[in-house]
Structures are given as structure tokens and as C-alpha cells.
MIVEXMAR-520083 format. One line per 10 residues: number of its first residue (from 1); for each residue x, y, z of C-alpha. Coordinates in steps of 0.25 Angstrom, whole numbers, plus 5000, padded with zeros to 4 digits. Each point is the difference from the previous one (the first is absolute). Example, Ala and Ser with C-alpha at 12.3 -4.5 7.8 and 13.67 -1.06 7.14 Angstrom:
1 = 5049:4982:5031 | 5006:5014:4998
***
This chain:
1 = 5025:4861:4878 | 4993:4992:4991 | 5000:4987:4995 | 5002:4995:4984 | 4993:4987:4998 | 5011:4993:4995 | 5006:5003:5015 | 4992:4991:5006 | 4996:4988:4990 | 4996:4993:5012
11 = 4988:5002:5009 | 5009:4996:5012 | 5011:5010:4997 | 4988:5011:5000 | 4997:4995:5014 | 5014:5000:5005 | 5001:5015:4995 | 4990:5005:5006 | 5002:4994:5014 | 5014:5006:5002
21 = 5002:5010:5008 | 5005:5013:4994 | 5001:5014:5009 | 4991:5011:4995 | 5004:5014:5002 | 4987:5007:5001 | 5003:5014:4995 | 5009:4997:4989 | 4994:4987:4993 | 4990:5003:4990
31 = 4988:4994:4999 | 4998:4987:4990 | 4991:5000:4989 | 4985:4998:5003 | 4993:4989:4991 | 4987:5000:5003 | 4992:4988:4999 | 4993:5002:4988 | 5014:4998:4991 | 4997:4986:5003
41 = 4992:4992:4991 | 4989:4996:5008 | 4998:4986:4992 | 5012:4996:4995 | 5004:4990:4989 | 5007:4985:5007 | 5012:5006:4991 | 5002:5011:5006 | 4998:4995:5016 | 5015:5000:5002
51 = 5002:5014:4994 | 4987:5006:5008 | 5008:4992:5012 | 5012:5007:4999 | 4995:5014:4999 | 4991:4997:5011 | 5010:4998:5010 | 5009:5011:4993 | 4989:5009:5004 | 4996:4995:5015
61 = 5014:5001:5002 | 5001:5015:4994 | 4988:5001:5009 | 5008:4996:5013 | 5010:5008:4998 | 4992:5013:4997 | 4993:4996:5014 | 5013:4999:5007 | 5004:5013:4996 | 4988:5007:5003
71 = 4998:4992:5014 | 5014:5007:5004 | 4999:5014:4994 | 4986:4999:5008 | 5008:4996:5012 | 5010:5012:4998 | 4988:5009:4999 | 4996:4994:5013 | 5012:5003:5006 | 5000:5014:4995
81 = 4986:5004:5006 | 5003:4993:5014 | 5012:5009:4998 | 4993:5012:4998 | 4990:4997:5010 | 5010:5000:5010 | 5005:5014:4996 | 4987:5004:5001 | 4997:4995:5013 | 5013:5006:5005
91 = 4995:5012:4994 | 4986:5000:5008 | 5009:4998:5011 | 5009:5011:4999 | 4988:5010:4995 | 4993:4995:5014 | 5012:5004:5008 | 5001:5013:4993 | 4988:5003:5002 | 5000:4998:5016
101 = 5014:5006:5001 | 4993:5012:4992 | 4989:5003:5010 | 5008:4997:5012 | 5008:5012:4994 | 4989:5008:4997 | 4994:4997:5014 | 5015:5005:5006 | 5000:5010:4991 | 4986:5007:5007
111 = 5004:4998:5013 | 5014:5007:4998 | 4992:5012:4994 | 4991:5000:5011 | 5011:4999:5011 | 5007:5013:4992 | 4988:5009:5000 | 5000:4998:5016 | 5014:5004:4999 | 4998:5011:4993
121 = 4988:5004:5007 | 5008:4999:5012 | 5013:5008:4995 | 4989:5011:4995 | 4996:5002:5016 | 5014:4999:5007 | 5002:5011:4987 | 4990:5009:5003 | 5003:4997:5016 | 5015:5005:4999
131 = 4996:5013:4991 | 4991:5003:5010 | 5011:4998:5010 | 5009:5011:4995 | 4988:5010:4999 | 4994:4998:5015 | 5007:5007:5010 | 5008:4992:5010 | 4988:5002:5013 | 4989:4991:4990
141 = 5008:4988:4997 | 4993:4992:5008 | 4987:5002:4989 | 5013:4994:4990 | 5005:4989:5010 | 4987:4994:4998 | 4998:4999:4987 | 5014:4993:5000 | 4995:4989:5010 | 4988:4997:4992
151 = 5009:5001:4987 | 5009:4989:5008 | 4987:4992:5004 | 4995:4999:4985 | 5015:4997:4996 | 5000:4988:5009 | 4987:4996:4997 | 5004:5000:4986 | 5011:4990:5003 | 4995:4991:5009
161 = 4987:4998:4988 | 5012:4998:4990 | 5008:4992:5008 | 4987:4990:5003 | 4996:5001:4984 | 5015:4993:4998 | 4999:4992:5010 | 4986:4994:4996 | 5004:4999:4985 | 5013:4991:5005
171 = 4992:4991:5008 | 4991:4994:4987 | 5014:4999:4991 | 5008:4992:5012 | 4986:4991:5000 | 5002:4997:4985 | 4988:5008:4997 | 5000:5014:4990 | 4995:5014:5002
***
């Protein structure tokens, strides 16, 4: 949006054009020319005062409105990298809980696989025990009836061990606290 000098014949009219308030629209208004300072004669003729006058204002006013628009696309570029900023941080966030939820799974994951085995190790003797049984003849069961009672004992101990390893993981998660 310029200016044609016989716009503005008067000094005044420049003035009151460049103080009204116009609304920008940062993104889509190009930016005005750029007239650098040495287009200006540096020592002008007394003739020539008003002209030079006029294309000084014409210029400060240019110069206003290509501040104004780069003072808001800087404040839409503000508001893009706080929004940004926030999505990162939400991201940290999210990675974090990941990441604890991760090894808390891990952590469950090794202590199921430990708890199996002693399964299977105990399913392996009872196993063994009743084959046993249908070879032995009936007078030598007692030698079986044992191996039965301490296949009960490890099978309870096994339980009760599991039962507390539950119980002590339950306690820390009613407290607020993690694994």
C-alpha cells in the first residue's frame, strides 16, 4: 500500500495516515518496499525540502508498517514454538511413563518365568513320583508316600513364597509408590 505524492500534498495528511490503525494479517501481507536511506539526498536543495519531507514520512510510514507486520508473524512464530514445546514436553512425559511401565513389565515378566520353572520343576517330581508308583509293588509305598509329602511341602512352600511376593508388590502400589 503505497502512497502517490500527489495523495498527500500536505505534511499533516502524511501524519494523520500514518497514525491510523489498520489490521495486519501477518502471513498474507507482503512486505512493503524497503528504501534505504541512501536514496535520500544527504544535503538537499531549500527547493526540494517539501518533496524530501514528503518521501521521508512516506518511507518511516512504510517502515512502520513492515515492523508491525513482522512484529506479529514473530508473535505467530512465538506461539507456534511454545506450542511445540508443549508437545514435546508431553511427549517426555509420555516416553517417561513408557519407559517405567516397560520395566515394571519386564520386572513381572521375570518373576512369572521364575515362578513357572518351580512349577515345572515341581510337576517334573510329582511326574516321576506317580510312574514310580505304578512300578513298585504295593508292600513299598511307604518309600512313595514320602516323596509325595515332601512333593506337598515344596508345593506349599512355593505358594506361600508366591503369595507374599504378591502381597509385597501390592503393598508399595496402594502407597502411591511403583515396583
Amino acid at each position: 500500500m503505497t502512497l502517490a505524492r500527489s495523495d498527500l500534498s500536505q505534511p499533516a495528511d502524511i501524519l494523520a495516515s500514518t497514525t491510523t490503525s489498520t489490521t495486519i494479517i501477518p502471513s498474507i501481507t507482503p512486505l512493503p518496499e524497503f528504501r534505504s536511506v541512501q536514496e535520500f539526498t544527504r544535503k538537499p536543495k531549500p527547493d526540494q525540502l517539501p518533496a524530501l519531507y514528503t518521501e521521508c514520512l512516506q518511507a518511516l510510514r512504510q517502515a512502520n508498517i513492515a515492523r508491525s507486520i513482522l512484529k506479529g508473524r514473530m508473535g505467530s512464530k512465538k506461539q507456534m514454538i511454545a506450542a511445540i514445546r508443549l508437545e514435546i514436553d508431553q511427549l517426555l512425559q509420555d516416553f517417561s511413563l513408557e519407559e517405567s511401565t516397560r520395566v515394571s513389565l519386564h520386572a513381572m515378566n521375570l518373576r512369572l518365568v521364575v515362578a513357572l520353572q518351580e512349577m515345572d520343576d515341581l510337576v517334573g517330581n510329582l511326574d516321576k513320583v506317580v510312574h514310580e508308583a505304578s512300578r513298585v509293588p504295593r508292600g513299598r509305598l511307604g518309600r512313595l508316600i514320602e516323596s509325595l509329602k515332601a512333593l506337598i511341602h515344596q508345593w506349599r512352600v512355593f505358594k506361600r513364597l508366591q503369595q507374599e511376593k504378591l502381597t509385597s508388590l501390592k503393598r508399595p502400589q496402594q502407597d502411591g509408590g511403583r515396583f
